[in-house]
KOLFIRO-694995 format. One line per field, with one value per residue (C-alpha): y, z, x; residue in one letter; residue number from 1. Coordinates in Angstrom, 3 decimals. Layout:
c2: [Y  ...]
c3: [Z  ...]
c1: [X  ...]
aa: [a  ...]
i: [NUM  ...]
! end
This chain:
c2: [-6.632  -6.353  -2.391  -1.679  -3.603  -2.109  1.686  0.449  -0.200  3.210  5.060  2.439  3.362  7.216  7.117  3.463  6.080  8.087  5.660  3.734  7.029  7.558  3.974  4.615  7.622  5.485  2.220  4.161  0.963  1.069  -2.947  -3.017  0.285  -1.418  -4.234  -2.126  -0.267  -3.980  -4.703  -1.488  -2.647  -6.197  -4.224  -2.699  -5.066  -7.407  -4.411  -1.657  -4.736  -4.568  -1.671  0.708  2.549  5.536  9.246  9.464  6.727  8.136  8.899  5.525  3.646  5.634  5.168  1.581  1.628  3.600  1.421  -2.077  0.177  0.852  -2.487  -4.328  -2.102  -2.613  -6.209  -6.273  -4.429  -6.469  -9.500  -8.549  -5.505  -5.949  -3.526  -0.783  1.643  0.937  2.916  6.103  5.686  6.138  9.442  8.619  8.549  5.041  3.489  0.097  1.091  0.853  4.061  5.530  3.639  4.813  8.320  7.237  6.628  9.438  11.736  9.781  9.568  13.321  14.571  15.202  13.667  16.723  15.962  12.209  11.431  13.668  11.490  7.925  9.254  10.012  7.234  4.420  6.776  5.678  5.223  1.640  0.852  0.998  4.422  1.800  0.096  3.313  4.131  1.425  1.211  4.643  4.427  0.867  2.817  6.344  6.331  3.417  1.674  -1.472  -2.982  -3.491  0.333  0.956  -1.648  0.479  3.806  2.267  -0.044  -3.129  -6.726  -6.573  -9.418  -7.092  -4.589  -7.112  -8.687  -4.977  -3.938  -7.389  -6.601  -3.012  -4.193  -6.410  -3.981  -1.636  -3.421  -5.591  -2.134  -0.690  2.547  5.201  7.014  10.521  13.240  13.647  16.754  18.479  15.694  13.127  15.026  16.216  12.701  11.214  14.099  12.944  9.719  11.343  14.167  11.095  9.352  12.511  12.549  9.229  9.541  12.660  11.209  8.100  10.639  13.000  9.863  6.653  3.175  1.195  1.084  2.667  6.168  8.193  10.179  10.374  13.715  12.323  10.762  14.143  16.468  14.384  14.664  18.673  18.861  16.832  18.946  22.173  20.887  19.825  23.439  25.201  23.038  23.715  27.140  27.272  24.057  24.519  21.493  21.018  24.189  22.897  19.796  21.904  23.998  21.157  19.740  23.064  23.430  20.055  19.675  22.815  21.243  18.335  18.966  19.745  16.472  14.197  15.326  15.092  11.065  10.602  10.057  11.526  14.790  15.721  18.761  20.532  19.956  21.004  23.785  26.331  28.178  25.199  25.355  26.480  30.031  30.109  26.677  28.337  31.427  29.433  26.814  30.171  31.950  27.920  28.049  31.796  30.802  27.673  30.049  32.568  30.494  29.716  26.992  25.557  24.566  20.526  18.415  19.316  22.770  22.421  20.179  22.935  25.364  23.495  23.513  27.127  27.626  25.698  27.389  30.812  30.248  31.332  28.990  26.045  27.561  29.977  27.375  28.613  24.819  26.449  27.112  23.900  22.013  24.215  23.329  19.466  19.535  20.802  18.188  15.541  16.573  16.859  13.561  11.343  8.657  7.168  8.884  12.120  11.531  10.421  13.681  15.825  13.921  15.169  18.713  18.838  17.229  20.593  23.252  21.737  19.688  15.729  14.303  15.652  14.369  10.550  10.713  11.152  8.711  5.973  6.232  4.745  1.990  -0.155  1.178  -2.543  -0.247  1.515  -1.727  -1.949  1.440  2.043  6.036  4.946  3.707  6.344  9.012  7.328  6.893  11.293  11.758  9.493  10.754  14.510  13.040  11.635  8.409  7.180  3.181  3.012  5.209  3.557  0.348  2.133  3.854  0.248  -1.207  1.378  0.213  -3.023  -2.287  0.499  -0.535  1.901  1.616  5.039  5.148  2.293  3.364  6.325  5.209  2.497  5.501  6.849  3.753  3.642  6.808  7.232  4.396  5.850]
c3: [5.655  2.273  2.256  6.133  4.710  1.814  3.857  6.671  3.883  2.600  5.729  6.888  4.119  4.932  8.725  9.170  10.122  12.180  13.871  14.194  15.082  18.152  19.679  19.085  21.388  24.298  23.030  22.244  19.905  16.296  15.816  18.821  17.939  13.900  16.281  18.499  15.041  13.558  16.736  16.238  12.794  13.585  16.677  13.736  11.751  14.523  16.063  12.818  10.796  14.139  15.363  12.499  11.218  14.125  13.208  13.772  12.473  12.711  16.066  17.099  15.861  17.195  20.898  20.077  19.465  22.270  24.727  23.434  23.744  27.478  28.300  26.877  28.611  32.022  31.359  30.633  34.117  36.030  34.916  34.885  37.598  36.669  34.018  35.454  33.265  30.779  33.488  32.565  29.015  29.647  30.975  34.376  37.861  39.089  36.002  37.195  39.978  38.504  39.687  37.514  34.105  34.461  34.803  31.890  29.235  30.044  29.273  26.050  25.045  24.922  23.739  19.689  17.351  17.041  15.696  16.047  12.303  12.191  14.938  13.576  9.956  11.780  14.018  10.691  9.655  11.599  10.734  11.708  8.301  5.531  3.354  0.739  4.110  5.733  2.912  2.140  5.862  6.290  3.166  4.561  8.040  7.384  3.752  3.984  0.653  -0.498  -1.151  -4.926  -4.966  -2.636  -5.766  -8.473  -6.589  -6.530  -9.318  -7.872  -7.353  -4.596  -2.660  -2.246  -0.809  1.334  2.761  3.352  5.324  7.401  8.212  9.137  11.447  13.193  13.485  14.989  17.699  18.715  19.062  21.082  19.367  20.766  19.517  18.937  16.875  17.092  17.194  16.238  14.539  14.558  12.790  9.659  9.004  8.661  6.969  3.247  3.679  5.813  2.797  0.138  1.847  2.053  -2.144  -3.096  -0.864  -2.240  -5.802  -5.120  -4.256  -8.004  -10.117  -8.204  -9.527  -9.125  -8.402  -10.221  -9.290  -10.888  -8.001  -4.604  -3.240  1.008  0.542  -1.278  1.628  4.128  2.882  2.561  5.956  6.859  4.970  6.660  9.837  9.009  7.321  10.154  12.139  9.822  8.382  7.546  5.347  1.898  0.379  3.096  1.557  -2.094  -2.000  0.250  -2.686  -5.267  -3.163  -3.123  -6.703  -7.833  -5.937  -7.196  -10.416  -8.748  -9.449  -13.045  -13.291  -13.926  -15.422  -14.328  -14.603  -12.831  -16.460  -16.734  -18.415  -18.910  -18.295  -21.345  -22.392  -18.118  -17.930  -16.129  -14.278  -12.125  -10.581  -6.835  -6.773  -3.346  -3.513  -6.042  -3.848  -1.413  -3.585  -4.884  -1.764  -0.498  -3.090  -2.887  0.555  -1.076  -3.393  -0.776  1.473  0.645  -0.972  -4.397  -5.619  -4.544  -6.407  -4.942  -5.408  -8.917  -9.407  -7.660  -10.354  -13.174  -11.133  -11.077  -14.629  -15.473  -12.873  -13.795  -17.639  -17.811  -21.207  -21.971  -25.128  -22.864  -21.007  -20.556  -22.185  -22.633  -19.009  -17.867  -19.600  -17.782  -14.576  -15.847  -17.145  -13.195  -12.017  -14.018  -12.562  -9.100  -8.733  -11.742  -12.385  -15.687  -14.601  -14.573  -17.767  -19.279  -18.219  -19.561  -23.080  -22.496  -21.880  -24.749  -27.156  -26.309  -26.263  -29.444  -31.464  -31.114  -32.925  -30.853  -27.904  -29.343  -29.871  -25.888  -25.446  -27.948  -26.047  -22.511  -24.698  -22.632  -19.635  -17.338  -14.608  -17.384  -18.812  -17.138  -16.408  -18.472  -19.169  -21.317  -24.146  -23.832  -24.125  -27.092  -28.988  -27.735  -30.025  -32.800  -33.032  -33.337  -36.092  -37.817  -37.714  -36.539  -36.815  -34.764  -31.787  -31.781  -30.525  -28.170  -26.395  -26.475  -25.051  -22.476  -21.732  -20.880  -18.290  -16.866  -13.136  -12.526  -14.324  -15.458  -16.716  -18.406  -20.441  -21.460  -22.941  -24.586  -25.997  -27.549  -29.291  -30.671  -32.090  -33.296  -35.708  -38.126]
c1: [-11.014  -9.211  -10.253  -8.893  -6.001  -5.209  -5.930  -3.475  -1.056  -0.707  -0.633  1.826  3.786  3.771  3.825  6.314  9.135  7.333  6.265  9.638  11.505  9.209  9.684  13.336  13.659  12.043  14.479  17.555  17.952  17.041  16.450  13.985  12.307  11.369  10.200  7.996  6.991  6.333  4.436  1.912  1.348  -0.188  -2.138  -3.617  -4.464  -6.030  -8.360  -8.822  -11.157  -13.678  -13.232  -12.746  -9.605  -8.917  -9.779  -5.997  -4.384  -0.362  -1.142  -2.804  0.334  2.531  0.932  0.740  4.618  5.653  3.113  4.906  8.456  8.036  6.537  9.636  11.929  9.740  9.986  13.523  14.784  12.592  14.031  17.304  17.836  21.588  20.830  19.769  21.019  18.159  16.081  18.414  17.319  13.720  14.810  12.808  15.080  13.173  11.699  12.183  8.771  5.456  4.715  7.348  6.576  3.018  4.430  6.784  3.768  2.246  5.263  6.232  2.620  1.885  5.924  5.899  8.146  10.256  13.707  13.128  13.322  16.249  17.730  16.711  18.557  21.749  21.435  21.150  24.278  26.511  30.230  30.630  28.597  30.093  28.381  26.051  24.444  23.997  22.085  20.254  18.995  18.155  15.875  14.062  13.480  13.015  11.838  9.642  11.371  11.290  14.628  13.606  13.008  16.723  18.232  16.569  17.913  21.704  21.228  22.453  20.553  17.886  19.366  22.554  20.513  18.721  21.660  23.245  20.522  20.030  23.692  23.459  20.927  22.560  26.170  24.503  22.256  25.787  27.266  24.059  24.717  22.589  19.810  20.536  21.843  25.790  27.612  31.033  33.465  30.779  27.893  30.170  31.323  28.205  26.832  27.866  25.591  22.725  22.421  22.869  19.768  17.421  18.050  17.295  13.970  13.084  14.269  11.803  8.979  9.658  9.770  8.940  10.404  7.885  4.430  0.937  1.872  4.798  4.813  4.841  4.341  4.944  8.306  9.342  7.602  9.761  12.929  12.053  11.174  14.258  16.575  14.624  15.628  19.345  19.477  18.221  20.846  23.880  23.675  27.426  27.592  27.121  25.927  23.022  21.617  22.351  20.371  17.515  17.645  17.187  14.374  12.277  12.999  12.086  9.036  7.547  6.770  5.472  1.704  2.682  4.305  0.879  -2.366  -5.425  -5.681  -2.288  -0.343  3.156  3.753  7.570  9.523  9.446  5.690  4.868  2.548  4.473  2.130  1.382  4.787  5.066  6.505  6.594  8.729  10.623  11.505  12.647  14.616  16.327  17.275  18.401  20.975  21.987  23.055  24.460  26.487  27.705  29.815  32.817  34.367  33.666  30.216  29.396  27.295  24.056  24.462  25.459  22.195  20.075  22.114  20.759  17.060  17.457  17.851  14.592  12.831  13.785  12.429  9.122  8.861  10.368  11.862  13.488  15.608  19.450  20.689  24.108  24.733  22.442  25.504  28.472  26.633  26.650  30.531  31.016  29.409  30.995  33.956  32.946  30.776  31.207  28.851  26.706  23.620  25.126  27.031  23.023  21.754  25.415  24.436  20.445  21.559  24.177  21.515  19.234  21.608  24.095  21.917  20.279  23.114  25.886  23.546  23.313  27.304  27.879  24.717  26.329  29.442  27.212  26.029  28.117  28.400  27.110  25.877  23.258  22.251  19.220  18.518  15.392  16.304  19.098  17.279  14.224  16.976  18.506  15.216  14.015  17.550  16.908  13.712  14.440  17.028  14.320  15.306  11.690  12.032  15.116  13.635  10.516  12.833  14.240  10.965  9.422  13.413  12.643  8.900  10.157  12.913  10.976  9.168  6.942  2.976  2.723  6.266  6.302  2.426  4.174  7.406  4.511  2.668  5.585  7.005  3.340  3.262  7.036  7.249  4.783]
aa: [x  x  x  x  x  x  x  x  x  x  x  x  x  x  x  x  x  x  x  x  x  x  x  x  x  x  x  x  x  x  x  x  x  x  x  x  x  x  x  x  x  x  x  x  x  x  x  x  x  x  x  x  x  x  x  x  x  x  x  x  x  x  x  x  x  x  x  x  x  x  x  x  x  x  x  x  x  x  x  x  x  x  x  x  x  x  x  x  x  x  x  x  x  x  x  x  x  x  x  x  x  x  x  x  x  x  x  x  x  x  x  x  x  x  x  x  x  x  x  x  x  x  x  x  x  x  x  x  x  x  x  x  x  x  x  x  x  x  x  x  x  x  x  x  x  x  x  x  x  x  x  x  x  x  x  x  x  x  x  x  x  x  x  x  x  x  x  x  x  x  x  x  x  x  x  x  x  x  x  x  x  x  x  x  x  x  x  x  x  x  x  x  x  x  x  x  x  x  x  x  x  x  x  x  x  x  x  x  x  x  x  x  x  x  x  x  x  x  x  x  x  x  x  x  x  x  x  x  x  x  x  x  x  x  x  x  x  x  x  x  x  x  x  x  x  x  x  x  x  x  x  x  x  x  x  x  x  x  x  x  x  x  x  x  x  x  x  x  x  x  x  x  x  x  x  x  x  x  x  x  x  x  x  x  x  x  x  x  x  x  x  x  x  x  x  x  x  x  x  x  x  x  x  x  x  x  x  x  x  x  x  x  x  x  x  x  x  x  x  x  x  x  x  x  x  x  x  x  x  x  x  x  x  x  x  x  x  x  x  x  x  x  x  x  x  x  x  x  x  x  x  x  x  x  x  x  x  x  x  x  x  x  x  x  x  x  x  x  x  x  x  x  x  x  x  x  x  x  x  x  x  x  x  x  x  x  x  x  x  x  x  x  x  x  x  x  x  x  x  x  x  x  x  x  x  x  x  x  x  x  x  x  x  x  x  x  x  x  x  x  x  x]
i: [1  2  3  4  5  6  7  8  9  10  11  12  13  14  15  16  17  18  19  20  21  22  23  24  25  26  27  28  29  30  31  32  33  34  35  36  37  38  39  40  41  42  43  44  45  46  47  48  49  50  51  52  53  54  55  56  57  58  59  60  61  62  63  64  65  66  67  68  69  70  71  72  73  74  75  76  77  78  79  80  81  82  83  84  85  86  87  88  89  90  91  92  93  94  95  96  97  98  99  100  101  102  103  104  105  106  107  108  109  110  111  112  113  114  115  116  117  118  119  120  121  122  123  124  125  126  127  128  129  130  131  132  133  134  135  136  137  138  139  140  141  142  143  144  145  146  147  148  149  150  151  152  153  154  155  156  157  158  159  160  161  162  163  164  165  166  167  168  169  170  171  172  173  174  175  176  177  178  179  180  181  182  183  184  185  186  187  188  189  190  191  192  193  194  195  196  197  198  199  200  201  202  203  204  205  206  207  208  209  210  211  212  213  214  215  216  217  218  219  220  221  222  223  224  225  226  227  228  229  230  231  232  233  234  235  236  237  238  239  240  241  242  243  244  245  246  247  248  249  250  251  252  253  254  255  256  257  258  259  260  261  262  263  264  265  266  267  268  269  270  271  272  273  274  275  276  277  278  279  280  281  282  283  284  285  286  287  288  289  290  291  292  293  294  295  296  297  298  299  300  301  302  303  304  305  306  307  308  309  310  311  312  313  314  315  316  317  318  319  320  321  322  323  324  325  326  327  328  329  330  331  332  333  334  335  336  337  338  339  340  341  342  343  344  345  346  347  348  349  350  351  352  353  354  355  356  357  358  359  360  361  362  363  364  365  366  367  368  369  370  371  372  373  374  375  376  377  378  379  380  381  382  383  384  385  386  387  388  389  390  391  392  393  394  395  396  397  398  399  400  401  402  403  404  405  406  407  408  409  410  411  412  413  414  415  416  417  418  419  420  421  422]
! end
C-alpha cells in the first residue's frame, strides 16, 4: 500500500494540473473541476492498491476526472432543469437526455488536453483577484505547489498564502467565471500575472525549496511548454519571448546542475559541455525576438540577457561579469526588489572584486523581507571567504544551512561551513 501510495504521490504531483485542467473544460468552473480532480485522486487510491497502478496513470486520472465532471453536471440539470444552460457548457445541444451524456463522455474522453493548462492559468488569472492571489492560486492548481513552497517563492508566512488562495477560490466560483482563454483587452491585462506564475513554477523546478531533490526537471518542462504556447500565441509581445528565453536558457544547464548522486553543483564549477545547445539555440533566438520589437527591454528579457551571457561563455572564466552587471543595474531599475539587489551585489562581487560585493551585500543586512531568505547569508560568507576572512564565512554558510528548506541545499551550504573554517 505504502509503495502505490507513495508512486500515486509523485505522479499526482506532476499530472494534478493536468488532470484538474481537463475536468475544468467539461465544468467551466475551476472550484468544481479541483473537486472532480480531488475526486480521481481517492478513485485511485481505493482501486490502484488491488488492482495495480494503470500502464497509464495521467490518463486513468484524467478519465476518472472527466467521468465524476459529467456525472455532477448530469446530476445537477436533472435536479434542477431551471438551469439549463449548464447543458450549453458541455458543448452538447440536449445534454440533459441520457442519450446525449453518453455521447458527451465519449467526446470528452477521447479530446486531448490541448490548450487546457493554458486556459486553467488564465482562468486562476483573473482580474477580480488581486495580482498575489492570482498567483498564489495558479501555482496550487497548475504548478502543483504547496503553499509552504508558494510562501518560500513570495516570502511571506504560509498561512497568508493559505488564506489567499482559500479566498481566490471562493471569488471566483461566486463570480462563475468561465473557463477559457480571453482575448484582446482582457488577455494583456492578465498577462503580467499569468507570465509572473509560469516563473516562479519554472523557478521551483531550477532550484526547488523544499524537499530531497534540488531539482525538479517537470515543473520546469511545464512552464516551457506553457510559455511555447503563450509565445506561439503572442508573437508581438516582448516580454512573453523574454521569460521563454530565460526558461530555455536556464533549463539547459539543468542536468549539469546535480551530479551523479543528485548533490548540487553550482554555476561556475558546472561542467559546460553538459548544457543543452539545442535549448540554448532556442533560448537565444527567444530573446533576439525579445530584443527586436520595440520598446525598452522588461525584466524578463533583461534576466534572459544575463542567461545569455553565461551561456555564450564556453568557460566559466570567460563569463562577460561586466555586462552581466549593466544587465542587473537595468533591472534594478526596471523591477526593484531585494532578490534582485542580492544577485546585482553577486555580479558586482565577480566582475569588481569580493569586497566591493560584501559592501552592497552589508547594505541588505536589514532588509526584513531577506531575513529569512537563506541565500543572503551563503552569499555573504562566498565574499568573506574569497576575502579570506575564513571564520566569519564559515558562520554564515552554516546561518545559511539552517534557514535553507530544501535537503540537498541545505547538505551543501553544511559542506561548505565544514570545510571553510579551517
Amino acid at each position: 500500500m505504502t509503495a502505490v501510495a507513495d508512486t500515486l504521490a509523485a505522479i499526482w504531483h506532476i499530472e494534478s494540473a493536468k488532470v484538474a485542467a481537463a475536468a475544468a473544460r467539461l465544468t467551466r468552473d475551476l472550484a468544481l473541476a479541483e473537486e472532480c480532480a480531488q475526486d480521481a485522486l481517492v478513485a485511485a487510491l481505493e482501486h490502484w492498491p488491488t488492482q495495480g497502478v494503470p500502464d497509464n496513470p495521467a490518463a486513468w486520472l484524467t478519465t476518472a476526472a472527466k467521468r465524476r465532471a459529467l456525472d455532477l453536471l448530469r446530476h445537477r440539470t436533472q435536479a434542477a432543469p431551471k438551469h439549463a444552460e449548464l447543458a450549453v457548457e458541455l458543448d452538447t445541444q440536449n445534454a440533459i437526455r441520457e442519450a446525449d451524456f453518453a455521447e458527451a463522455v465519449d467526446d470528452a474522453l477521447d479530446d486531448d488536453i490541448g490548450d487546457d493548462l493554458l486556459a486553467l492559468v488564465f482562468t486562476a488569472c483573473h482580474p477580480l483577484l488581486p495580482p498575489e492571489a492570482r498567483a498564489a492560486l495558479t501555482l496550487k492548481v497548475v504548478g502543483g505547489l504547496s503553499v509552504e513552497e508558494i510562501a518560500r517563492a513570495y516570502l511571506k508566512p504560509a498561512a497568508t498564502v493559505a488564506q489567499r488562495i482559500v479566498r481566490a477560490k471562493r471569488t471566483l466560483a461566486e463570480a462563475r467565471v468561465p473557463f477559457a482563454t480571453p482575448r484582446g483587452a482582457e488577455l494583456t491585462a492578465r498577462l503580467p500575472s499569468v507570465l509572473e506564475v509560469l516563473y516562479l513554477i519554472f523557478n521551483e523546478g531550477y532550484a526547488a525549496t523544499t524537499g530531497n531533490d534540488w531539482i525538479r526537471p517537470a515543473l520546469c518542462e511545464e512552464a516551457q511548454r506553457l510559455g511555447r504556447a503563450l509565445a506561439g500565441r503572442l508573437p508581438a509581445v516582448a516580454e512573453v519571448h523574454g521569460l521563454l528565453a530565460l526558461m530555455e536558457i536556464q533549463a539547459s544547464r539543468l542536468a549539469a546542475r546535480v551530479d551523479a548522486s543528485g548533490q548540487p553543483v553550482l554555476l561556475m564549477d558546472q561542467d559546460r559541455t553538459r548544457w543543452d545547445r539545442l535549448l540554448i539555440r532556442r533560448g537565444l533566438a527567444a530573446l533576439a525576438h525579445a530584443e527586436g520589437l520595440p520598446g525598452p527591454s522588461g525584466p524578463y528579457t533583461l534576466q534572459a540577457a544575463i542567461a545569455a551571457c553565461h551561456a555564450r561563455a564556453t568557460i566559466a572564466a570567460d563569463t562577460d561579469w561586466s555586462r552581466i552587471t549593466a544587465f542587473y543595474d537595468a533591472l534594478v531599475q526596471v523591477a526593484p526588489s531585494p532578490v534582485v539587489a542580492l544577485n546585482r551585489a553577486v555580479a558586482v562581487g565577480m566582475a569588481f572584486g569580493a569586497a566591493a560585493g560584501l559592501e552592497l551585500v552589508e547594505a541588505l543586512a536589514t532588509d526584513p523581507a531577506l531575513k529569512t531568505y537563506h541565500l543572503l547569508p551563503a552569499v555573504r560568507g562566498d565574499l568573506l571567504a574569497k576575502l579570506d576572512r575564513r571564520e566569519e564565512a564559515r558562520a554564515e554558510f552554516a546561518r545559511a544551512a539552517q534557514l535553507a528548506q530544501n535537503a540537498r541545499e541545505r547538505a551543501m551550504l553544511q559542506a561548505r561551513a565544514a570545510t571553510t573554517g579551517t
